[in-house]
C-alpha positions in Angstrom: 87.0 80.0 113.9 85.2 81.9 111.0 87.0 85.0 109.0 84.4 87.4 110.8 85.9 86.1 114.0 89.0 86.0 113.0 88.7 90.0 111.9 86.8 90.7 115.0 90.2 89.8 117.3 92.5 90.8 115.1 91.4 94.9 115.2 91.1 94.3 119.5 94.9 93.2 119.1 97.1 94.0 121.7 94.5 92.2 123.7 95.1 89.6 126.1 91.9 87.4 124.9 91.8 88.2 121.4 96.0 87.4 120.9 95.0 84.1 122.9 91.8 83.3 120.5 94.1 84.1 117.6 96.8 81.8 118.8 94.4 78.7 118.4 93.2 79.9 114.6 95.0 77.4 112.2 98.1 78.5 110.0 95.7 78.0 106.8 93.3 80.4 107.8 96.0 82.8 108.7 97.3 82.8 105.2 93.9 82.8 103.8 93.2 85.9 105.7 96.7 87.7 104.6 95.0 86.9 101.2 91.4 88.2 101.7 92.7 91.4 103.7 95.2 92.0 100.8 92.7 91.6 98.3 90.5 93.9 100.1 93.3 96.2 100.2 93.9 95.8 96.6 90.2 97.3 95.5 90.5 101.2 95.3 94.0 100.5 93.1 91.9 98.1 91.0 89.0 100.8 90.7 91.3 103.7 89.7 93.4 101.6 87.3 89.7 100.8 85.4 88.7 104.6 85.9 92.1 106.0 84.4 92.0 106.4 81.0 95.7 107.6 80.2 97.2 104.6 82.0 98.7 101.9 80.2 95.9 99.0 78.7 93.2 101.5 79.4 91.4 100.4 76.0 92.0 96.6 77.4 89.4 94.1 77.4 87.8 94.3 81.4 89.1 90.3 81.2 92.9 91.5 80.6 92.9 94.1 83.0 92.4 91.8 85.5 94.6 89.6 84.8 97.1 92.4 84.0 96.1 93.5 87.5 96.5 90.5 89.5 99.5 89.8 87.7 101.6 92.8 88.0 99.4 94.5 91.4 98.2 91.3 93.4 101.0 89.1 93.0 104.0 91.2 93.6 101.9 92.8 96.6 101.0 89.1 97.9 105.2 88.7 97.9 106.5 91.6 99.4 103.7 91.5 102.1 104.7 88.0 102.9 108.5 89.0 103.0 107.7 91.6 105.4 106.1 89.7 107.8 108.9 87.3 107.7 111.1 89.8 108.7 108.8 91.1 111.3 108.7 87.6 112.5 112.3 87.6 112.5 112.6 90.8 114.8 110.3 88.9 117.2 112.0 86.2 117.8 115.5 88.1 118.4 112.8 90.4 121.1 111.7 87.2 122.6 115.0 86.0 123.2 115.6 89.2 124.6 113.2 88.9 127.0 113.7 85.7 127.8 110.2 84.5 126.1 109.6 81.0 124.6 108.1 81.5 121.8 108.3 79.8 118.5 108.6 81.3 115.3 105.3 79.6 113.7 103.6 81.5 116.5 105.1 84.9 116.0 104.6 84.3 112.3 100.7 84.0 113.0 100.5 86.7 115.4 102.1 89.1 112.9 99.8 88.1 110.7 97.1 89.5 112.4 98.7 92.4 113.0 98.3 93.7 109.8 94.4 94.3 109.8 94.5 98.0 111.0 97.0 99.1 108.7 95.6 98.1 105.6 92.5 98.7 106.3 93.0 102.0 107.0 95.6 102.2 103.5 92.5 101.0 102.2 89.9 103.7 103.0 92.4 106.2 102.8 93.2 105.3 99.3 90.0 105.5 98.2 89.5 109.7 98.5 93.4 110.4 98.6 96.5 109.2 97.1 98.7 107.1 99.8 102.9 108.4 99.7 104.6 104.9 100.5 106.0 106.0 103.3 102.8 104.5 104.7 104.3 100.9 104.6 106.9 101.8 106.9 104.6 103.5 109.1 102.6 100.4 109.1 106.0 98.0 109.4 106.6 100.2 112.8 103.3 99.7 113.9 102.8 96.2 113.9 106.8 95.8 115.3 105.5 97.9 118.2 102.4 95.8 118.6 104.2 92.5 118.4 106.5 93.3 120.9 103.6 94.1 123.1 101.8 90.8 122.9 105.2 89.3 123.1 105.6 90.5 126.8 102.0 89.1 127.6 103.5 85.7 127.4 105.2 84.1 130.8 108.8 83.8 130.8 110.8 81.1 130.4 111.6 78.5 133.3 114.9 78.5 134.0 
């Protein structure tokens, strides 16, 4: 399954068919895709860091202010975004237990994943006219707990 695919499900998410053509997408692409969304995500804090001309390096070379940019922006974003959807993960598997799913982790991990697209896209076109209060990210942290307990009651229960 392509990126454009890939995409395509993950913004019809809490959807039966989309969750189950996500399921069978590959680890790999998964973290690609964290990768490409984030540095999608990353372009209007890029653009305003090479607009700004009373930020710190603004009279760098275009070369070191991108790797000033992917080293203190990218990266550090890259981390904490993984770290949150390990704890997201987390909280789905204590709901799955709770309601007696079987699920594994790898799976949730995958499905949270995906669950990402909406919010950072929409950080990402809001960012570009306004400037975004982080009180975003935990907007977006609810929102894709909320979803991922939603597709976590479209699987069957476990046999006793």
């Amino acid at each position: 399954m392509n990126f454009w695919n890939v995409f395509l499900n993950s913004i019809k998410l809490p959807n039966k068919k989309a969750m189950f053509q996500l399921n069978r997408v590959g680890l790999d692409i998964a973290i690609f895709y964290i990768l490409f969304i984030l540095l999608i995500t990353s372009i209007p804090s890029f653009i305003h860091n090479l607009t700004d001309l009373d930020s710190f390096g603004s009279d760098m070379n275009i070369v070191f202010t991108l790797i000033y940019f992917f080293i203190f922006y990218y990266l550090p974003l890259t981390i904490i975004v993984f770290g949150v959807i390990f704890l997201t993960s987390y909280v789905g598997k204590i709901v799955s237990k709770i309601v007696n799913r079987k699920l594994h982790y790898s799976l949730l991990w995958k499905i949270t994943a995906f669950t990402i697209t909406i919010p950072f896209l929409l950080y990402t076109i809001i960012s570009i006219f306004f400037t975004v209060n982080d009180s975003y990210l935990l907007i977006a942290f609810i929102y894709s707990i909320v979803l991922l307990c939603r597709m976590i009651l479209h699987y069957p229960r476990k046999r006793n």
